[in-house]
C-alpha positions in Angstrom: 7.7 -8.2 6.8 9.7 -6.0 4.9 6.3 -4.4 3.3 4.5 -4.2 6.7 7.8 -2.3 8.4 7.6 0.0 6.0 4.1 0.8 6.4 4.3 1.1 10.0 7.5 3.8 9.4 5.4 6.0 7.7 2.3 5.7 9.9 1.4 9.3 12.0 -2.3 11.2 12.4 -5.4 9.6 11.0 -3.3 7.0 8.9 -4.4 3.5 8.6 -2.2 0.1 8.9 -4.8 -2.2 6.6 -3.2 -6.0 7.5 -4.3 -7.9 3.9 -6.1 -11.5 4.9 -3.8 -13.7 5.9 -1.4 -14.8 8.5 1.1 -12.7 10.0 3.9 -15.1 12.3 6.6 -13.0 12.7 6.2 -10.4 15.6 5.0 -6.9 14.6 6.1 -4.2 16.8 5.1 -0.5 16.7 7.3 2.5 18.5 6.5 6.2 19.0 3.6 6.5 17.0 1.1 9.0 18.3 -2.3 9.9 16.8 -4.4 12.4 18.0 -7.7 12.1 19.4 -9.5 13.8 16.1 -7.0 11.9 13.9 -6.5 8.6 15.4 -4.0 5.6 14.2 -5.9 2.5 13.3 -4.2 -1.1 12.5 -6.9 -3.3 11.5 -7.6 -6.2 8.5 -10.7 -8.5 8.7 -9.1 -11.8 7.5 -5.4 -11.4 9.0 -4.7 -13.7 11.4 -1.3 -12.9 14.1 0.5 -16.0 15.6 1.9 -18.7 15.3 0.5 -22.7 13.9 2.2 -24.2 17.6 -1.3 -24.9 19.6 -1.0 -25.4 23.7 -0.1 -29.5 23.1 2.9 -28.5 20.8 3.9 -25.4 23.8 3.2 -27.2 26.6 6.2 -28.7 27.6 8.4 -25.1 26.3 6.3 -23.3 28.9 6.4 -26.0 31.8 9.9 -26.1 31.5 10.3 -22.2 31.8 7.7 -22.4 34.3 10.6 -24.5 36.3 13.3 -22.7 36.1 11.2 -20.1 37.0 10.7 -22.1 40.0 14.3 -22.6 40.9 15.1 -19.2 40.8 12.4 -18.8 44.0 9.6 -17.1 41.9 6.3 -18.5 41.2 6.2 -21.1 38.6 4.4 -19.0 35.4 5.6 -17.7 32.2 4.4 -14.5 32.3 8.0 -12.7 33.4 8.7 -13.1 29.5 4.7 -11.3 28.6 6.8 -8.9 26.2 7.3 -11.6 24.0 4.3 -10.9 21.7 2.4 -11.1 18.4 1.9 -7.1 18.9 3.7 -4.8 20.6 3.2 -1.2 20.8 5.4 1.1 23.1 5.3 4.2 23.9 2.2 5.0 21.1 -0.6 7.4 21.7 -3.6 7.2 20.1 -3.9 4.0 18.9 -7.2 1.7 17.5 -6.7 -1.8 17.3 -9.7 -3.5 15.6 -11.1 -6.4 13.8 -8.0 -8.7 14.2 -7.5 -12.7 15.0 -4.3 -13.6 17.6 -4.5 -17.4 17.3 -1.3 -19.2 18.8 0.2 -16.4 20.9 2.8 -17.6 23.2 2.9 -16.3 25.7 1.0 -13.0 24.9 -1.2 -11.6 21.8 -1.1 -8.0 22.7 1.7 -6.4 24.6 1.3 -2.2 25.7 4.2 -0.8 27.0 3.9 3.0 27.8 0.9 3.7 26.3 -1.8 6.0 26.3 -5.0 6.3 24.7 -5.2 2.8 23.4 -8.4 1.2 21.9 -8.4 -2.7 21.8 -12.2 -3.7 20.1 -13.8 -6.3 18.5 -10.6 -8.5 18.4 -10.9 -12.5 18.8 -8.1 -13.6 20.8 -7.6 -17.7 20.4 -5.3 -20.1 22.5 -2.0 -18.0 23.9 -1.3 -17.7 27.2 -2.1 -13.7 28.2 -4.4 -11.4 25.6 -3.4 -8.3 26.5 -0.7 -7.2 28.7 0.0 -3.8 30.1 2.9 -2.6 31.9 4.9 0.8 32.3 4.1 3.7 34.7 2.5 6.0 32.1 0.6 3.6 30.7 -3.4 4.7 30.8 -6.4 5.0 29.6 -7.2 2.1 27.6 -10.4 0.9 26.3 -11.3 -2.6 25.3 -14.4 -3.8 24.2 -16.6 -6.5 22.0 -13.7 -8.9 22.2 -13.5 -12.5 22.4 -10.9 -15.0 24.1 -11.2 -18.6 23.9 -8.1 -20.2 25.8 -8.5 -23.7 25.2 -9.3 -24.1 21.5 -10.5 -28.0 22.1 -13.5 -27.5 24.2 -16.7 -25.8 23.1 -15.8 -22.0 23.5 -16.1 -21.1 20.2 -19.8 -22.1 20.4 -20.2 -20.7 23.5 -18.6 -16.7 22.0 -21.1 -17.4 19.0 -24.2 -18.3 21.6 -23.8 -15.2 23.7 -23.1 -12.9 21.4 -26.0 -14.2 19.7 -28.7 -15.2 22.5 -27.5 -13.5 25.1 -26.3 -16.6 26.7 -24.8 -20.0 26.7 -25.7 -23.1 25.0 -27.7 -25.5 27.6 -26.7 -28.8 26.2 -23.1 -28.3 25.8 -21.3 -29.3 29.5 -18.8 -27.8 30.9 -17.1 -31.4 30.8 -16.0 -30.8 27.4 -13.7 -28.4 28.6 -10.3 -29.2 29.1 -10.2 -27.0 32.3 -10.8 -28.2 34.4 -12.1 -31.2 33.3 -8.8 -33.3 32.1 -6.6 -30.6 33.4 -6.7 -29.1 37.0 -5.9 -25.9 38.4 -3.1 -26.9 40.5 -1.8 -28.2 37.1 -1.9 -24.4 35.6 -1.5 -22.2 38.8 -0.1 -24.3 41.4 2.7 -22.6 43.7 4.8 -25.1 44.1 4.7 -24.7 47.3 1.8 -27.4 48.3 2.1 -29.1 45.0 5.7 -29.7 44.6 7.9 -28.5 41.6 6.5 -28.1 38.0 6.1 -31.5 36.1 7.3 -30.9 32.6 5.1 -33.5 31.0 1.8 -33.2 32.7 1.8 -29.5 34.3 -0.3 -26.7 31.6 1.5 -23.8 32.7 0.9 -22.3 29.1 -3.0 -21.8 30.3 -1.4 -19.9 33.2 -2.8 -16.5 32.0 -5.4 -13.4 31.8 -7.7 -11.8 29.3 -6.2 -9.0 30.6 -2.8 -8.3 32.8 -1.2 -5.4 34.2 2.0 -4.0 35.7 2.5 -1.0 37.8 0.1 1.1 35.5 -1.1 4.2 35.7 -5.0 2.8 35.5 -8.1 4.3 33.6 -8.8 0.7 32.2 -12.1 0.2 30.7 -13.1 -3.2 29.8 -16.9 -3.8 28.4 -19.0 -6.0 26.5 -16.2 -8.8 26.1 -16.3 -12.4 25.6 -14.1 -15.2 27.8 -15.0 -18.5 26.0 -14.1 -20.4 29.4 -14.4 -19.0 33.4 -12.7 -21.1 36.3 -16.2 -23.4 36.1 -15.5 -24.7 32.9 -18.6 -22.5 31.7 -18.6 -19.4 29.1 -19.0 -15.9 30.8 -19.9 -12.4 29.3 
């Protein structure tokens, strides 16, 4: 940690953060730094690996229960008021290329922008966590995120389903979407009911840790591109492009 704060310290213009193979639990956060748009920053490292080893059935009941008192409070029952707890942060960066990296375990989020401009988010697989990439700040804007991958539910078939469509263009016909976890064992009111029809959050059986995005965003300025991605599950239980 010591090594990598260093690193990032000393990052400005066209300098590159190389993450050795490996993986990387303790949060990594990233402040101030601005590239240029000749002389971008780049953080990359084919092989490294951000998060944690706690999957969704070693969360689930941390999250329902924040979900909860969430609840009490007389907000909606989710866990993404605390989306600034993540593997990455970078705030108020410019200039920034994030690419070739695994977030595996992320709870709740893998990526976190806070203030940001000029952000490029590509060919990164995102795996189990609750929110890939969240955005929030009112000057953060133009960001561009491309030829990534998100498979939520690291128990069903997504990971076959990412490799079939960026293969074949499409997904695998004998694989059914009743392999899935969602929403085969576990139903949506489960991960995004109110409360209000459903009653309060049950702390054993509720997946509120699945209550999440590919991408989220609060009170930004906009100028969000978002292209040629992979989501290993839809709300069908199927893969989509």
């Amino acid at each position: 940690a010591e090594d990598i704060n260093r690193k990032l310290n000393r990052l400005g213009p066209g300098d590159e953060l190389y993450l050795k193979k490996g993986r990387y639990s303790d949060p990594i956060t990233i402040t101030g730094k601005r590239g240029s748009e000749e002389r971008p920053i780049c953080i990359t490292g084919p092989g490294a690996t951000l998060g944690s080893d706690m999957d969704f059935d070693a969360y689930q009941e941390t999250a329902n229960k924040l979900a909860a008192a969430h609840q009490k409070g007389g907000s909606f029952p989710g866990i993404y008021f605390m989306a600034d707890n993540a593997a990455l942060t970078l705030r108020d960066c410019q200039w920034v290329i994030i690419d070739e990296l695994v977030f595996r375990n992320c709870w709740p989020t893998a990526i976190y922008l806070d203030n940001c401009q000029h952000i490029f988010i590509r060919r990164v697989d995102f795996r189990g966590g609750c929110i890939a990439i969240g955005a929030a700040g009112p000057y953060t804007r133009h960001l561009l995120i491309e030829k990534c991958s998100w498979v939520q539910d690291t128990k069903s078939h997504g990971e076959d389903d990412v490799l079939s469509i960026r293969g074949n263009g499409h997904v695998r016909a004998d694989l059914s979407p009743t392999d899935c976890r969602l929403w085969s064992d576990i139903l949506w009111k489960q991960v995004h009911g109110s409360g209000d029809e459903d009653g309060p959050v049950d702390p054993n059986g509720d997946a509120r840790a699945y209550d999440g995005d590919f991408f989220r965003a609060w009170t930004i300025a906009g100028y969000v591109i978002i292209r040629d991605n992979v989501i290993g599950q839809s709300p069908l239980g199927q893969a989509a492009p």
